[in-house]
N, C-alpha and C positions, 0 to 999 in steps of 0.2 A: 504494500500500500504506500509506503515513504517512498520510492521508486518512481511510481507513478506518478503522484505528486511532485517530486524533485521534475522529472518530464517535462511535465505539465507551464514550471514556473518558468523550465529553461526555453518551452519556446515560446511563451507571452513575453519573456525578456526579447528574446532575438526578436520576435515579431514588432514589439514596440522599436529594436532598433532600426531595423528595418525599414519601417514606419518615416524614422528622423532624417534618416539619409535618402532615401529616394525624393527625387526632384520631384513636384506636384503639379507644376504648372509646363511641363515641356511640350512642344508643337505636338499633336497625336495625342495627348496623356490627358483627354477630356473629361471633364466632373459635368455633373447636374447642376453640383453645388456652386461652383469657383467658376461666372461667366468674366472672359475677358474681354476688356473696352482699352479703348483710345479716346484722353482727352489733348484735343490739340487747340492748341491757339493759332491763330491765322498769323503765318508767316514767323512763330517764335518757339515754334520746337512741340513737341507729343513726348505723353508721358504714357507708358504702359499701370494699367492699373485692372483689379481684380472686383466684379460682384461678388458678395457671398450668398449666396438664398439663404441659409436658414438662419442669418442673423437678424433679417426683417422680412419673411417671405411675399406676404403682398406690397409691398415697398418696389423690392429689387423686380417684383413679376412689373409692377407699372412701370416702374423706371426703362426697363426693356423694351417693351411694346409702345414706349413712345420713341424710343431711339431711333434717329438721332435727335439730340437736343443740342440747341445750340442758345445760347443765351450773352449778358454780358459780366465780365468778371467783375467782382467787389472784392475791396479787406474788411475785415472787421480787424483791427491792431495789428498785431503782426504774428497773430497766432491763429488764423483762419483765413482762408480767401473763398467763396462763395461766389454761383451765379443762380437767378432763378432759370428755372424750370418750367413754369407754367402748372405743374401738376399740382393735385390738390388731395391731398391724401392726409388720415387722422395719427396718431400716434400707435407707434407699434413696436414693442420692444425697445423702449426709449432707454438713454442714458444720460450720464450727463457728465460722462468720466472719458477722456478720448486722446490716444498716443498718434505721437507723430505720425503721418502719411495713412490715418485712417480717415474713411470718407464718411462724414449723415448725411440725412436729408432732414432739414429743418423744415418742420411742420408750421409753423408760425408764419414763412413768407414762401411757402414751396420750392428751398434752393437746397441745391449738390451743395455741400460743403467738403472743403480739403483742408485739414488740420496740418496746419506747418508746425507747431510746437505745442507740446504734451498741452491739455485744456480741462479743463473742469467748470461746470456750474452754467453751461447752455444743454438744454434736454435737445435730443436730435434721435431720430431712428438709426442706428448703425447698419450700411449697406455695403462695406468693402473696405479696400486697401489701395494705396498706391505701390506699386511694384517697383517703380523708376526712381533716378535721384527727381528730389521735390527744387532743386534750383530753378529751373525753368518757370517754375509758376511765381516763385518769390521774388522776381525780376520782372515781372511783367505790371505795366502799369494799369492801373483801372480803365476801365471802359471798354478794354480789347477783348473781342468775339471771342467765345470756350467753346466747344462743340466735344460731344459725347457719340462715338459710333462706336459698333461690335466690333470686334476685330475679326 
């Protein structure tokens, strides 16, 4: 019976390793979960970036089915840049806790938001991640075109 067990633990270990070291996002290596977008600015560079579904699932499904969205860029300080969306959707698995290069959708004025620096204390639905370095977008001035496509 110890045997089996000892078994058992050795390959939940291997498998969680396993797990850490396979790349999750490579060309062919497609999820349900993890949809990839392009958000580019006109004429100032694209940034790869990740939906997750099951971290707001009717969020990311809207968000989708209006793609592309293209809107115009805001900051809120220097610790968010934001454009609306036009969508209009209620609160869903909100937070209000949010690490660099993760993306919400703020329900209050219907915008993508992109977290430049760790944030706390705006509630927002969490829908994703940026994948790429975030310089391109912290250099861009206000007002310039965002656009959102599938990749």
């Amino acid at each position: 019976m110890v045997g089996i067990v000892k078994n058992i633990l050795a390959t939940i270990k291997l498998y969680s390793l396993l797990m850490r070291l396979l790349p999750m996002n490579l060309p062919g290596n497609s999820s349900v979960s993890r949809i990839p977008i392009i958000m580019e600015v006109m004429g100032n560079g694209k940034v790869r970036c990740e939906l997750v579904r099951h971290l707001s699932p009717l969020t990311v499904s809207n968000i989708l089915h209006s793609i592309p969205i293209t809107g115009r860029l805001h900051y809120l300080g220097t610790k968010l840049v934001y454009f609306e969306t036009g969508l209009n959707m209620g609160a869903e698995k909100q937070r209000a806790i949010f690490n660099k290069g993760d993306i919400g959708y703020m329900t209050s004025n219907g915008s993508l938001c992109i977290v430049l620096q760790d944030l706390s204390g705006i509630m927002m639905n969490p829908v994703g991640r940026v994948l790429d370095d975030l310089n391109p977008l912290v250099t861009i001035p206000t007002g310039h075109t965002l656009s959102v496509k599938r990749i």
